[in-house]
C-alpha positions as CSV (number, residue, x, y, z in Angstrom):
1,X,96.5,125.1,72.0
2,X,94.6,129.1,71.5
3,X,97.2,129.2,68.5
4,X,95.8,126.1,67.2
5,X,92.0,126.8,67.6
6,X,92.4,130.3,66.5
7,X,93.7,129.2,63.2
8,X,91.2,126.5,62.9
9,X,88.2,129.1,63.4
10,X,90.1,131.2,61.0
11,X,89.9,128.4,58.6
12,X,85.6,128.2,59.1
13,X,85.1,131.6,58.2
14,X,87.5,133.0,56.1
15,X,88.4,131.9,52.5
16,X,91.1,133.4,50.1
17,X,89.7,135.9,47.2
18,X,90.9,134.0,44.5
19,X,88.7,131.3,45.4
20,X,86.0,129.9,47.6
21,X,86.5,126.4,48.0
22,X,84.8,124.3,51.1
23,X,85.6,121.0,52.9
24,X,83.1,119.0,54.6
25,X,84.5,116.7,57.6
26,X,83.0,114.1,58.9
27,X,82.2,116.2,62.3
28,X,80.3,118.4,60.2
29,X,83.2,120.7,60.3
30,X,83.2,123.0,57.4
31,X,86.4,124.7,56.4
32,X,86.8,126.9,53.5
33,X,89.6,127.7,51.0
34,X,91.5,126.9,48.0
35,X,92.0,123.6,47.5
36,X,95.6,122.7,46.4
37,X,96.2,119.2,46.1
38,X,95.5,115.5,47.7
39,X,97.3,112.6,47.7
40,X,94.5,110.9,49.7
41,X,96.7,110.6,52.6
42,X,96.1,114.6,53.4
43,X,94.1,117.5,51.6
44,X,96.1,120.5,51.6
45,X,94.0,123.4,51.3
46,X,95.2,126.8,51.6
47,X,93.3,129.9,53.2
48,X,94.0,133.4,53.4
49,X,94.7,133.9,57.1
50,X,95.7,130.6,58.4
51,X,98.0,129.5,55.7
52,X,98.6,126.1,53.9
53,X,96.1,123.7,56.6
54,X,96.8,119.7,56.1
55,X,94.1,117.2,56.3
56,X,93.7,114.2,56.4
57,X,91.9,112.5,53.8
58,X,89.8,110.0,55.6
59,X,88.3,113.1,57.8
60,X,86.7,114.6,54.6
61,X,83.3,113.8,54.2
62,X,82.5,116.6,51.5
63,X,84.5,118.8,49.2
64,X,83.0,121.5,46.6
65,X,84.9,124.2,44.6
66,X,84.5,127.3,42.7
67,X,88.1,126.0,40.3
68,X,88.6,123.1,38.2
69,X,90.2,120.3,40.0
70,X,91.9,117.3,38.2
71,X,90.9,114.0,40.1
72,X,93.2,111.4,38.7
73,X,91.0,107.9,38.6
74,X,92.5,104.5,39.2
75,X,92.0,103.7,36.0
76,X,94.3,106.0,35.1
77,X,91.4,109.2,33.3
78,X,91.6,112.4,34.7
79,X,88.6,114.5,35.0
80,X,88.2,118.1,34.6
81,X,85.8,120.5,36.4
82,X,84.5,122.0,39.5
83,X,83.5,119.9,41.7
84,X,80.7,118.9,44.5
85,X,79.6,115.7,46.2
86,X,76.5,114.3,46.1
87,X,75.6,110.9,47.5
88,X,79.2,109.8,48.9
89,X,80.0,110.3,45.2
90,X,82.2,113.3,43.8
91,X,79.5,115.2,40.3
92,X,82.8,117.0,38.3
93,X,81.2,119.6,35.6
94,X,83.1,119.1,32.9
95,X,83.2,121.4,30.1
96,X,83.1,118.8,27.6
97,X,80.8,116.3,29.0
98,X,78.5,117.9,31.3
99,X,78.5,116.3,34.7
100,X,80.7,113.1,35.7
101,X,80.2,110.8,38.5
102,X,83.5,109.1,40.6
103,X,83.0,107.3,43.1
104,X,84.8,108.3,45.9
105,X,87.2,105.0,46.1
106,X,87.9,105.2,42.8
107,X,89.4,108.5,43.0
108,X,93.9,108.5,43.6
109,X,94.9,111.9,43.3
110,X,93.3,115.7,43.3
111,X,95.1,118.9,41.7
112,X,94.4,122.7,41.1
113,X,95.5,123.6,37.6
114,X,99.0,124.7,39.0
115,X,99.7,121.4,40.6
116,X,98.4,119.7,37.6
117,X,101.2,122.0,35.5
118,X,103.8,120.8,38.1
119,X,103.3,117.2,38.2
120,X,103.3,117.3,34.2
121,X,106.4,119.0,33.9
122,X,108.3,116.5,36.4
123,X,106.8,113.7,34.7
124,X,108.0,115.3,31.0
125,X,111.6,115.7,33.1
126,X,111.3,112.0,34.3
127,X,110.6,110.9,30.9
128,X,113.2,113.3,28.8
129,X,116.0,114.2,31.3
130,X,118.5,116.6,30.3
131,X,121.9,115.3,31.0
132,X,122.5,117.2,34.1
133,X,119.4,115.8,35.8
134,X,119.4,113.5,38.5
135,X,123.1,113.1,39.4
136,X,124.6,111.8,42.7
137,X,127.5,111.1,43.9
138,X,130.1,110.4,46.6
139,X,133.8,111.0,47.7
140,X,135.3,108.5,49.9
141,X,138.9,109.8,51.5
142,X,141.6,107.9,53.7
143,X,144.2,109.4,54.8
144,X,147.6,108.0,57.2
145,X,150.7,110.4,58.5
146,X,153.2,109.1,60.9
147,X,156.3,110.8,62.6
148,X,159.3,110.2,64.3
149,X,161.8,108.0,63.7
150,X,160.6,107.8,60.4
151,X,158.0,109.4,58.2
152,X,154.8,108.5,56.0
153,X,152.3,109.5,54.6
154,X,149.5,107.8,52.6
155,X,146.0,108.7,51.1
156,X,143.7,107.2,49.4
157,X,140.5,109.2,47.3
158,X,137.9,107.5,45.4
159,X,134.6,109.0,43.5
160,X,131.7,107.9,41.7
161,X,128.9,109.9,40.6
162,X,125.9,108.2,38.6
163,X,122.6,109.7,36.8
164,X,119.8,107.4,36.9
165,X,116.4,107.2,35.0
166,X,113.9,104.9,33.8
167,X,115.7,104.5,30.3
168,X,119.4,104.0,31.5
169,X,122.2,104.9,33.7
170,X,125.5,106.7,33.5
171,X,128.3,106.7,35.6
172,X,131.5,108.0,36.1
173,X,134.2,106.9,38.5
174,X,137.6,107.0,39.6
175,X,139.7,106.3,42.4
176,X,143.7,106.9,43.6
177,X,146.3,106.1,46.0
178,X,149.5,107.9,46.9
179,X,151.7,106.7,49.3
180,X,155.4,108.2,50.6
181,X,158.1,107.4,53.3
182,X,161.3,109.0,54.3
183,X,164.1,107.3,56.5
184,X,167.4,108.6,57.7
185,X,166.4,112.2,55.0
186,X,165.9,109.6,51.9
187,X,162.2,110.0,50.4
188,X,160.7,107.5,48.1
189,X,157.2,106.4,46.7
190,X,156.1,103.6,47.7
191,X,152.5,103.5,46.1
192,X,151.0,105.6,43.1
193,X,148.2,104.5,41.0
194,X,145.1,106.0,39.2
195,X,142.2,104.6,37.9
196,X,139.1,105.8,36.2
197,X,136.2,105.5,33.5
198,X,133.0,106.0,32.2
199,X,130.4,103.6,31.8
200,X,126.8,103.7,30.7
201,X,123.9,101.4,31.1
202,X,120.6,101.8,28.5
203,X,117.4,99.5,29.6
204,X,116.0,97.4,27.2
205,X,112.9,96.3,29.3
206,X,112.5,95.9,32.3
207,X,115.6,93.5,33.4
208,X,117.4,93.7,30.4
209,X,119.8,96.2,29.5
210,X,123.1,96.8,27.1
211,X,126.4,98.5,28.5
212,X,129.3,100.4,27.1
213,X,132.4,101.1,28.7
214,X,135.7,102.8,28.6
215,X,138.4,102.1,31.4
216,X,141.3,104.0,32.6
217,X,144.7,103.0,34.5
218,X,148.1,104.1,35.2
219,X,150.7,102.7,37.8
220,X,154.3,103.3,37.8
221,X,155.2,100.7,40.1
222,X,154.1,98.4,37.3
223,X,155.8,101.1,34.5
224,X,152.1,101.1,33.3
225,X,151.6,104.6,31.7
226,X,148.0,103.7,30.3
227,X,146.0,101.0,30.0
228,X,142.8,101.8,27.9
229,X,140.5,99.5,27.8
230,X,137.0,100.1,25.5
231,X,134.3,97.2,26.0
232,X,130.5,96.9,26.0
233,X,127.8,93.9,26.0
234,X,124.6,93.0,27.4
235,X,123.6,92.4,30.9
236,X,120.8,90.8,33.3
237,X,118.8,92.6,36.5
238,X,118.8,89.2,38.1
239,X,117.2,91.1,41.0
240,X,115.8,94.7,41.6
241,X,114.2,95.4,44.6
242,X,113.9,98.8,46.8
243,X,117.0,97.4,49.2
244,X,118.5,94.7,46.7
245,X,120.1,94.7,43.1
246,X,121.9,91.9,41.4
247,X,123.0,92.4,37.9
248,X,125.4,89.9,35.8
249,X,126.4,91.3,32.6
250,X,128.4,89.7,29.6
251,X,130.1,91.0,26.0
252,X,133.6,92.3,25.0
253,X,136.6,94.8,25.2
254,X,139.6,95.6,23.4
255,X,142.4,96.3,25.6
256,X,145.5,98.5,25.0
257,X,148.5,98.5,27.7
258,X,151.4,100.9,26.9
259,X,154.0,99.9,29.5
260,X,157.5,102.7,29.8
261,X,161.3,100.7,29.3
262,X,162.6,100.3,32.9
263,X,165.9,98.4,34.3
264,X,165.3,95.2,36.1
265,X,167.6,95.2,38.8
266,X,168.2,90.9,40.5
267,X,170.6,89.8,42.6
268,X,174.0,89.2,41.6
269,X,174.7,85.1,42.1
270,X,178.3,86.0,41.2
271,X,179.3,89.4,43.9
272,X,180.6,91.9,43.3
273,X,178.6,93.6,42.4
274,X,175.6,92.4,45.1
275,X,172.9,93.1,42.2
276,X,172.8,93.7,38.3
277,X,170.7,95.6,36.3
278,X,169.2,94.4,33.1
279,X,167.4,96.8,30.5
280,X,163.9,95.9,29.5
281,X,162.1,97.8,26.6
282,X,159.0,99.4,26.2
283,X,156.2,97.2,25.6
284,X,152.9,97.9,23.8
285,X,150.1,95.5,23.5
286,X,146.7,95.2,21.9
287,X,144.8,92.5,22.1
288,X,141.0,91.3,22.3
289,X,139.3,90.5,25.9
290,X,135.9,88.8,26.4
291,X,134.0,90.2,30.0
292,X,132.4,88.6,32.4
293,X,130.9,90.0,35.5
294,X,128.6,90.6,38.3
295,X,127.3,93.0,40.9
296,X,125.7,93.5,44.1
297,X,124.7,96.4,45.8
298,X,122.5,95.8,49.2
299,X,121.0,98.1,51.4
300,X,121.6,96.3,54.9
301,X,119.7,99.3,57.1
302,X,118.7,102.1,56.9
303,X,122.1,103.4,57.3
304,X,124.6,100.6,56.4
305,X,125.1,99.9,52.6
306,X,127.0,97.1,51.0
307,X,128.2,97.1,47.0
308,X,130.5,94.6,45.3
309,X,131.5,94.2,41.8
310,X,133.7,91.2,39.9
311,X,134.5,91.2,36.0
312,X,136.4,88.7,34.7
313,X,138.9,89.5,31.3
314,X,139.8,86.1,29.0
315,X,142.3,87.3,26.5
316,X,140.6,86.2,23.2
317,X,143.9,87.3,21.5
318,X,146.5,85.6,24.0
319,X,144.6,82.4,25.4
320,X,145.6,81.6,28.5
321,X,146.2,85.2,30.0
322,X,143.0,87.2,31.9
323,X,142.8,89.9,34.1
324,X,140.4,90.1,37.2
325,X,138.9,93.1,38.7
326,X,137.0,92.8,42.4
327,X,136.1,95.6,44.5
328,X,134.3,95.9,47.6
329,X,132.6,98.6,49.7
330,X,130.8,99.3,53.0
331,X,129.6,102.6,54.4
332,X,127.5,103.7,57.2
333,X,125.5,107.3,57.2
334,X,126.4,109.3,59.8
335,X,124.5,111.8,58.4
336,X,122.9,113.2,55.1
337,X,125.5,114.3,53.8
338,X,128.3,112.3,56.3
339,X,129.3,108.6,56.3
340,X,132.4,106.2,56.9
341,X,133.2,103.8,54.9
342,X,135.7,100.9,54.1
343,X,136.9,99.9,50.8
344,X,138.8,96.9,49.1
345,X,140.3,96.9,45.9
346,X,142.1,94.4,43.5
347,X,143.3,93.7,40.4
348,X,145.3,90.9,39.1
349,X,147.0,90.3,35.1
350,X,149.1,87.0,34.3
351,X,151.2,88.6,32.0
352,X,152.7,91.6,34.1
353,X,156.3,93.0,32.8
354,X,159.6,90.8,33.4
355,X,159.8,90.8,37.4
356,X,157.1,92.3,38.8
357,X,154.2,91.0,40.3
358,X,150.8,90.4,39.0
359,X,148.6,92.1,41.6
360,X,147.9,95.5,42.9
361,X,145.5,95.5,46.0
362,X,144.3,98.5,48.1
363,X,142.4,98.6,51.3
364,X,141.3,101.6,53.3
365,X,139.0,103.1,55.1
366,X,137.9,106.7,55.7
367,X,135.2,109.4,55.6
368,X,132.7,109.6,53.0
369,X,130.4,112.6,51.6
370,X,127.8,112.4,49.2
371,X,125.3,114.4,47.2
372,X,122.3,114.2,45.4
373,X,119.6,111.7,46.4
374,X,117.9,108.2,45.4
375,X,121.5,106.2,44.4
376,X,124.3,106.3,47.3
């Protein structure tokens, strides 16, 4: 309590030498300084013995200064001068203009020259971003080892980062999953596939925006070596809100699958021996894909998220075959920095090679970190 009235009284009679700024509250408390900035929630105003002193807005009565302040009007002028009150109203002397009345409700913001250099710079970097501005991101890891008996071991690792602005959005992401077991000293893989792309997302207006896209895949169990996939359209903000958006997006893609020779080994209906092995050759196909999709993300609380996204792949080249993609996600903050999340993944093609199956799906759960702020 003696530290916080001695730095008050500091405040009434000392002021810093650069400048002699004074507050009037409504008390008829007079405080004296250099005023910084206002947001007209507090007044900072900073003095040469106490510091940087908060206060609130509503408690000042009076201001005058010996600097040029920027008061920012609702209207959106900014005036430019030293300023003193007069009437409930704020007189700004202007060096252009001679003296200019605001009325006290009419005024949203107040800056010394240095704050005013500040906020103009950020809005210049909100406006023309270089790329590495404004990126976040996330890493979500699961991870399964047994022993005994027999052995295993599985993880799972999946990334996204993103770089948002007013004008458009870029994001990179890509996920994999590794899985092994041994038995009796025999190891084999039992899972292994990578995924990944690049995808950005220019605004047109304000709900409207065009997307382009490239796609990345590779899975041995399906003797995929790459699937490439280069697409783009247009797409819809069918809601944006602070804790909901819900976009549905439409255009094309041209898909290229390069699929290794492999033997397909079936049961023998005529033993010995119990199974035969058939060669099948390497495949390459090309073909046209229209794309279809939607997504949701939703901030439950203030900790839980949800995200979900479905596209949908017509062939255009071979009617009748598609390919579907849906994946799911929830995470929880346990920190900053420090959540948990659980993941779903799958994706489905008609047409996969002789004998194999058409879907691939992945579910796990695990720790997540992120960085950055404002997207994840």
């Amino acid at each position: 309590m003696r530290q916080a009235m001695l730095m008050f009284l500091l405040c009434l009679v000392t002021g810093t030498g650069a400048s002699a700024d004074e507050v009037t509250l409504r008390n008829g408390d007079r405080l004296t300084g250099s005023i910084v900035k206002s947001d007209l929630v507090t007044l900072l105003l900073r003095t040469e013995f106490a510091g940087d002193v908060k206060i609130k807005w509503e408690a000042v009565a009076a201001m005058e200064s010996d600097q040029p302040l920027h008061l920012v009007l609702k209207d959106g002028q900014t005036i430019v001068g030293t300023v003193s009150t007069s009437g409930g109203k704020f007189e700004v002397a202007t060096k252009e203009t001679g003296k200019v009345e605001a009325a006290r409700e009419a005024v949203v913001a107040v800056r010394n020259d240095d704050e005013e250099r500040a906020y103009n710079a950020e809005i210049q970097r909100l406006r023309h971003p270089k790329l590495l501005d404004f990126w976040s991101g996330l890493l979500d890891t699961g991870l399964s080892n047994t022993q005994g008996n027999s052995q295993s071991l599985s993880f799972t690792v999946s990334g996204k980062a993103a770089r948002v602005t007013e004008r458009d959005k870029i994001t990179v992401y890509g996920n994999t999953i590794y899985a092994k077991s041994t038995v009796n000293g025999v190891s084999s893989t039992t899972a292994h596939d990578i995924r990944g792309g690049v995808r950005g997302d220019p605004n047109l207006s304000g709900r409207l925006f065009v997307f382009a896209f490239t796609d990345l895949e590779s899975n041995p169990f399906q003797h995929l070596d790459l699937r490439n996939v280069l697409g783009g359209g247009f797409g819809y903000h069918a809601m944006k809100g602070p804790n909901t958006t819900f976009d549905v997006f439409g255009g094309g893609s041209f898909d290229q699958e390069y699929y290794a020779a492999y033997s397909l080994v079936t049961a023998n209906p005529t033993p010995p021996p119990p199974t035969t092995s058939t060669p099948q050759p390497a495949v390459t196909r090309k073909s046209g894909e229209a794309d279809v999709g939607e997504e949701l993300d939703r901030k439950v609380t203030a900790r839980t998220t949800f995200s979900e996204r479905f596209s949908f792949y017509p062939n255009v080249s071979d009617t009748g075959n598609y390919r579907t993609q849906l994946d799911i996600n929830a995470a929880t903050k346990l920190k900053t920095w420090l959540g948990w999340q659980i993941s779903f993944s799958d994706v489905y093609i008609t047409n996969p090679p002789n004998g194999l199956k058409g879907n691939d799906q992945v579910l796990s759960t695990g720790l997540r970190l992120t960085f950055g702020k404002g997207t994840f």
